[in-house]
Structure formats: structure tokens, C-alpha cells
C-alpha positions as CSV (number, residue, x, y, z in Angstrom):
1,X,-22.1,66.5,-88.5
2,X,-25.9,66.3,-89.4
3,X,-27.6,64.1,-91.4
4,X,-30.1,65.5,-94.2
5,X,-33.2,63.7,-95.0
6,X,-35.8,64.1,-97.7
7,X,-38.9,62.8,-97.4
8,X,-40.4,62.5,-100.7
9,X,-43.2,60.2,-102.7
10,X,-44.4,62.2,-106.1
11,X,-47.9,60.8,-105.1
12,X,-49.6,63.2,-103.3
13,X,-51.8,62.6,-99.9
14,X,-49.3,59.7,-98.6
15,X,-48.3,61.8,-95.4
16,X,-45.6,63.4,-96.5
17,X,-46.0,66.2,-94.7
18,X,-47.2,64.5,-91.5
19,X,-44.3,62.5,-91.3
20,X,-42.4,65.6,-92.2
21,X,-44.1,67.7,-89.2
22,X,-44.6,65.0,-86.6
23,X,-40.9,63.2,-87.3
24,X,-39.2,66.6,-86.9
25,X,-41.2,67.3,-83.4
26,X,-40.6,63.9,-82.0
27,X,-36.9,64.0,-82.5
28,X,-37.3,67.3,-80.6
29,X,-38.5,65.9,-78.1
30,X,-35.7,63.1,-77.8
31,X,-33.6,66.2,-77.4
32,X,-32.2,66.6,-81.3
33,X,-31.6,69.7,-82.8
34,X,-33.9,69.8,-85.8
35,X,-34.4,71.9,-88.6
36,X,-36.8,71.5,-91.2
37,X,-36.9,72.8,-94.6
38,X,-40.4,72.9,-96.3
39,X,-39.6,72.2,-100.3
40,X,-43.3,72.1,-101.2
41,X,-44.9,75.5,-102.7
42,X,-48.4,74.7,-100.6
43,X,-46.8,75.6,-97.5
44,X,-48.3,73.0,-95.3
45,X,-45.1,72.2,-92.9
46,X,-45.0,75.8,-92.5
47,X,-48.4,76.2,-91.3
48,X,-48.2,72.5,-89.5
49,X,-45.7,74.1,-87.3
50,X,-47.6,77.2,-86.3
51,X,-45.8,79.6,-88.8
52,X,-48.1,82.1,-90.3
53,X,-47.3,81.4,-94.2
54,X,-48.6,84.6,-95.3
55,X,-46.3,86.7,-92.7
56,X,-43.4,84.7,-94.2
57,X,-40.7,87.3,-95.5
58,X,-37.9,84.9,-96.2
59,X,-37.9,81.4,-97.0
60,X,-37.1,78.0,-99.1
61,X,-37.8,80.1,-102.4
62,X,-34.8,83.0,-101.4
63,X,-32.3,80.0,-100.2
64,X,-33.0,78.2,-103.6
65,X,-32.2,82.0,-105.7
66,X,-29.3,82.6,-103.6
67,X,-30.7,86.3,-102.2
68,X,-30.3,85.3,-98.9
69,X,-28.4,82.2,-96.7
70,X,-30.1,79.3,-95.4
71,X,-29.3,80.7,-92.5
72,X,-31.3,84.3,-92.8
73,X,-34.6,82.0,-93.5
74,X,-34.6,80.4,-90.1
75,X,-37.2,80.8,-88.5
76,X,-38.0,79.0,-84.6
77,X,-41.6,76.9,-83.8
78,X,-43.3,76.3,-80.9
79,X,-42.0,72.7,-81.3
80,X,-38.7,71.9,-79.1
81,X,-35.7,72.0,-80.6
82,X,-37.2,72.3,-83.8
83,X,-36.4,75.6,-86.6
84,X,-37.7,75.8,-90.3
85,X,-36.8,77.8,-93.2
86,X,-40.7,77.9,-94.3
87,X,-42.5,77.6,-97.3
88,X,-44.9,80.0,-99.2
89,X,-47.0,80.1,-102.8
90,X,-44.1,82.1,-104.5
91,X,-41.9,79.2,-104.4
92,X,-44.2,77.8,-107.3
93,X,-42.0,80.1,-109.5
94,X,-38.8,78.7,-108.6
95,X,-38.9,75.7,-111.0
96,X,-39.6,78.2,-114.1
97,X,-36.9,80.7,-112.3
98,X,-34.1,77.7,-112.2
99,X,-34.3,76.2,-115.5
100,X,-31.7,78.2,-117.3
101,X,-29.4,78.6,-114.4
102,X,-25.7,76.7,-114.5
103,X,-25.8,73.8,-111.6
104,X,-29.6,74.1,-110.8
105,X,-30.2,70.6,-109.0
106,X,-27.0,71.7,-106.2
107,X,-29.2,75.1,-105.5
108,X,-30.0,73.5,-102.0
109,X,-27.2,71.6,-101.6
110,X,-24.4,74.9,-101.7
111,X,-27.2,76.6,-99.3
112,X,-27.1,73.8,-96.2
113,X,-23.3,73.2,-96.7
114,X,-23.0,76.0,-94.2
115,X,-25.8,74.5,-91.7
116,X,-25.1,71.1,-92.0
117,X,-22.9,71.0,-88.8
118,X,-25.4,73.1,-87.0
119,X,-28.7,70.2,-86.2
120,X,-28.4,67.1,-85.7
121,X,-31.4,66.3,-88.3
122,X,-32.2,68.3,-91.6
123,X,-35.6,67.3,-92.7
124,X,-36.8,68.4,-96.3
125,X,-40.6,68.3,-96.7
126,X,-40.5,67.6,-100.6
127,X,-43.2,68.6,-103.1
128,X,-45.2,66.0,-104.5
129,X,-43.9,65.9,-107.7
130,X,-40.4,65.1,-109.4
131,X,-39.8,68.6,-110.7
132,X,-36.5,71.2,-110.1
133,X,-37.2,71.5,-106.4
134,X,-37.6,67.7,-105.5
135,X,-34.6,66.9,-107.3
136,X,-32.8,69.5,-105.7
137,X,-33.9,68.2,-102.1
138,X,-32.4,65.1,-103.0
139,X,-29.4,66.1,-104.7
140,X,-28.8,67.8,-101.2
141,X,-29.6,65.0,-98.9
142,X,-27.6,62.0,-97.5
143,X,-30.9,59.7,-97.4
144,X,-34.4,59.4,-98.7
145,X,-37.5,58.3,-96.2
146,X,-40.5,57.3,-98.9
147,X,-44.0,57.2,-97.2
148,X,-46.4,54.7,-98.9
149,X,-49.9,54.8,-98.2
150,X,-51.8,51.4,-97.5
151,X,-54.0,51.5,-100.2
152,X,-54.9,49.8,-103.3
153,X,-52.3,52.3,-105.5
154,X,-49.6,52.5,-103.1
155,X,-47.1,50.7,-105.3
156,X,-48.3,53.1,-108.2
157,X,-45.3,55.0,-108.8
158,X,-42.7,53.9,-106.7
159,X,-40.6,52.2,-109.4
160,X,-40.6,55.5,-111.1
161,X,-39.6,57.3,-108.5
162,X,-36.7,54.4,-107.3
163,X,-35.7,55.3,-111.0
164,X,-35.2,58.6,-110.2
165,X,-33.2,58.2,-107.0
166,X,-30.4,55.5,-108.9
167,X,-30.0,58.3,-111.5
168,X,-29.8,61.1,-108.8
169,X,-27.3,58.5,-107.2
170,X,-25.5,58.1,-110.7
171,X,-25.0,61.1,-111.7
172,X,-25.3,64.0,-108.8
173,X,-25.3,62.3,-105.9
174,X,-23.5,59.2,-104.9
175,X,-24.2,59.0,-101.7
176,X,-27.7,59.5,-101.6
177,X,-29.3,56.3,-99.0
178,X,-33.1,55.1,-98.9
179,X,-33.3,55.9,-95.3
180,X,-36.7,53.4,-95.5
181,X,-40.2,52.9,-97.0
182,X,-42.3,54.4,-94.3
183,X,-45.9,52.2,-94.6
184,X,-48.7,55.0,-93.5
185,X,-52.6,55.7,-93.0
186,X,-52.8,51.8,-91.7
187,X,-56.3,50.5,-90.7
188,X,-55.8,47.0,-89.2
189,X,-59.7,46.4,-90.1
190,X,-58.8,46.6,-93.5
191,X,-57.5,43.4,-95.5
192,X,-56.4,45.7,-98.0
193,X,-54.3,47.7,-95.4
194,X,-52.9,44.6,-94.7
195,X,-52.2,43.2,-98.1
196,X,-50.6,45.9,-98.7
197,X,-47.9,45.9,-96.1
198,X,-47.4,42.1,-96.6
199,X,-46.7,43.0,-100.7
200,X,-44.5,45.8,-99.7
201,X,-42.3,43.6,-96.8
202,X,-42.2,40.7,-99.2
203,X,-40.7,43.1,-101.9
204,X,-38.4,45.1,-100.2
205,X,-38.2,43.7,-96.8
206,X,-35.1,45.3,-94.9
207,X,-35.7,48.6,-96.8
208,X,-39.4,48.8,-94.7
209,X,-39.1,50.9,-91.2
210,X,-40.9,48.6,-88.9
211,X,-42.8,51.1,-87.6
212,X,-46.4,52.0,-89.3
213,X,-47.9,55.1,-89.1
214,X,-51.6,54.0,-88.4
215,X,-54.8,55.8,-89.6
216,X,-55.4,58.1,-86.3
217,X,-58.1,61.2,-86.1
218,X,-56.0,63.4,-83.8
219,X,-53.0,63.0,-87.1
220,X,-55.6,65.1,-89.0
221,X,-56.8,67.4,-86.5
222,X,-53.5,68.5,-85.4
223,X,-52.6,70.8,-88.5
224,X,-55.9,72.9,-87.6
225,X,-54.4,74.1,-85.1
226,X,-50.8,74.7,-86.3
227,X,-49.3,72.0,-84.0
228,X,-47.6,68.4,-84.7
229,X,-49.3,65.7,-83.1
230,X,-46.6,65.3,-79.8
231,X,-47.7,69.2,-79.2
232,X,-51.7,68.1,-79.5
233,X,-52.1,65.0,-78.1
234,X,-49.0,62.7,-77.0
235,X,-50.9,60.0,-75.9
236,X,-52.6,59.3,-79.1
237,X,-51.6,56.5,-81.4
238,X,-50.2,58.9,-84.0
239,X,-47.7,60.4,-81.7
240,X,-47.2,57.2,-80.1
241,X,-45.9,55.9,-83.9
242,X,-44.0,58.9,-84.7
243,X,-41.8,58.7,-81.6
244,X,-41.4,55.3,-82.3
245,X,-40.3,55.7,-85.9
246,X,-37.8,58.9,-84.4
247,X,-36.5,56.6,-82.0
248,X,-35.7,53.9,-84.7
249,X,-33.8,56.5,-87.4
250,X,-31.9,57.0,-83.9
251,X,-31.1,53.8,-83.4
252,X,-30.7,52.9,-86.9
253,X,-28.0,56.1,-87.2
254,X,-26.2,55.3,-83.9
């Protein structure tokens, strides 16, 4: 059976949807069968995988009304063993569209119950916010990866959104895991880069992947071009990290 896994941070610009992107491919490439869902109404996994977002017909915001399965919205990438049930601007409406419906937060959840044994990996790309579709990413997932920037407000937040995740675990879903703090945009030449990873290892030690994403010019240019990072340059340190952290959910999940 597959294992679901948000990725979520209600900051924005912490590399959610890098990690998103660029975790999905290099699991690919370790020969896992990936799909990922893109929960955010910008669209940005979906565009990060080479899917044209305005051509999209079918995606997250259909699976979350019900109109269609999960299984309708699939659509394949250029990536490896990767498929995603893309994104587009109309999913903006689906928090207003949600709010009066009976079990809104298990609107993903009922959709993947029917895929789950299908991948080997569902990643959801979450929003960065805590509204109706974040909560319903991780009211449908069995673990939580948080990316946390290494900069001077990376811990800004984070308790608040811990605080969500123990009442998601309290109330909808018990057996929702923090898969790990994933540290990201890491610039050795910085002290405060490196304060910052020292705070968040002394804090939460075992919780931290011990793999950081470093800060890493091809990671930025890839999305141009509608590829992830193992597609645009595998021998750069940002696909060099992401492999790494693939190979250590792998391990860790073995």
C-alpha cells in the first residue's frame, strides 16, 4: 500500500513546491511509482512538471467537488514514473465552495482511498496557507514533510502550524506522522544559515531529515523550463540533495 505525504509550511517561499517537484522526480528515478497531487491554487507543481496549467481540463479542484475520480484527473509528465492530478486558478474557489458541505476536511481523503494502492508515493503540494484545502491534504495523508527556510523567520510559524497538525491528529486524523523538518535554501557562507540549522537540530533533533536542501541556481532555473531539477541538471547540487533526501524517506520507510 502507498504512503501519502503532504508537504506543507503556511509560510510561503520555503520550497514547498521544489521539494514537492524535485522529491517526486527523484523517487522516479529510484524506480517508485509516483503521483503527485498539486493542492495549491497557483498551479506551480503543475507547471514545474511541464503540464500546461491553462490546457488543464480536470484536476485537484474536480477530485475535491466530487464531479470526477481521482483517477479521471491523472494526468502523466515527462518525469519517470511520475503522474499528477494538476492544479489550476479555479481551485481558489473550492474553499468558499466547501464550507457548507457535510465532512469537508475527508474531501481528499474519500478521493485517494481508491488510488492509494496504486503508487508507491502520493505527494500533496499544499497551499501556503492553513485554509479548507491544506487541512484537507492533511486529513488525507499518513505523514507531514515541513520545509523550513534558513533564514532569520524560519521558526516564525511553525508552532502554529505543529498546533494544527496535534488537532488534525486529535480529532480527524490519528495517524497523521511528521515525516521530518526538511531545512532548505542553505548557504554555508552564511552564519545565519547556520544558526539556523543548529537552533532547529537542537529543538527538534530526530524530527530534522539530515539532508539540506542547499541554496543552488539551477533549483531556480529549472521551473522555466517546466522540468524538475534531476530532468535539468543531475549533476548539480540541488539534484544531488533531492536524491539524497528521496533516498533517505526510502530508507527511513523500509
Amino acid at each position: 500500500m502507498g504512503k501519502i505525504i503532504a508537504i506543507a509550511n503556511q509560510k510561503g517561499g520555503v520550497g514547498k513546491t521544489t521539494t514537492s517537484v524535485n522529491l517526486a522526480a527523484s523517487l522516479g528515478v529510484l524506480e517508485k511509482k509516483i503521483l503527485l497531487i498539486d493542492a495549491d491554487p497557483q498551479a506551480n507543481a503543475t507547471s514545474g512538471l511541464g503540464v500546461d496549467v491553462e490546457g488543464v481540463e480536470f484536476g485537484t479542484y474536480q477530485v475535491l467537488e466530487h464531479t470526477i475520480s481521482a483517477k479521471e484527473a491523472i494526468v502523466e509528465t515527462n518525469s519517470p514514473n511520475v503522474s499528477i492530478i494538476p492544479a489550476h486558478i479555479d481551485l481558489v474557489a473550492i474553499e468558499i465552495e466547501l464550507v457548507d458541505k457535510q465532512h469537508r476536511e475527508y474531501m481528499l481523503q474519500k478521493s485517494l482511498s481508491s488510488l492509494k494502492n496504486d503508487y508507491d508515493y502520493i505527494l500533496i503540494d499544499c497551499a501556503p496557507s492553513l485554509g479548507l484545502i491544506t487541512l484537507n491534504s492533511l486529513v488525507a495523508a499518513d505523514s507531514v514533510i515541513i520545509p523550513i527556510q534558513c533564514e532569520y523567520f524560519a521558526l516564525e510559524g511553525l508552532g502554529k502550524l505543529l498546533n494544527t497538525i496535534k488537532s488534525i491528529q486529535n480529532i480527524h486524523n490519528a495517524n497523521l506522522n511528521i515525516e521530518g523538518l526538511l531545512l532548505t535554501m542553505f548557504d554555508s557562507r552564511l552564519r545565519l544559515s547556520n544558526q539556523v540549522v543548529d537552533e532547529v537540530r537542537k529543538h527538534f533533533s530526530s524530527m530534522v531529515f539530515d539532508t539540506i536542501i542547499r541554496r543552488n541556481t539551477r533549483l531556480g532555473e529549472a521551473p522555466s523550463y517546466g522540468e524538475s531539477i534531476i530532468a535539468y541538471d543531475a549533476t548539480s547540487k540541488g539534484a544531488v540533495n533531492y536524491l539524497n533526501l528521496a533516498q533517505e524517506i526510502l530508507k527511513k520507510n523500509s
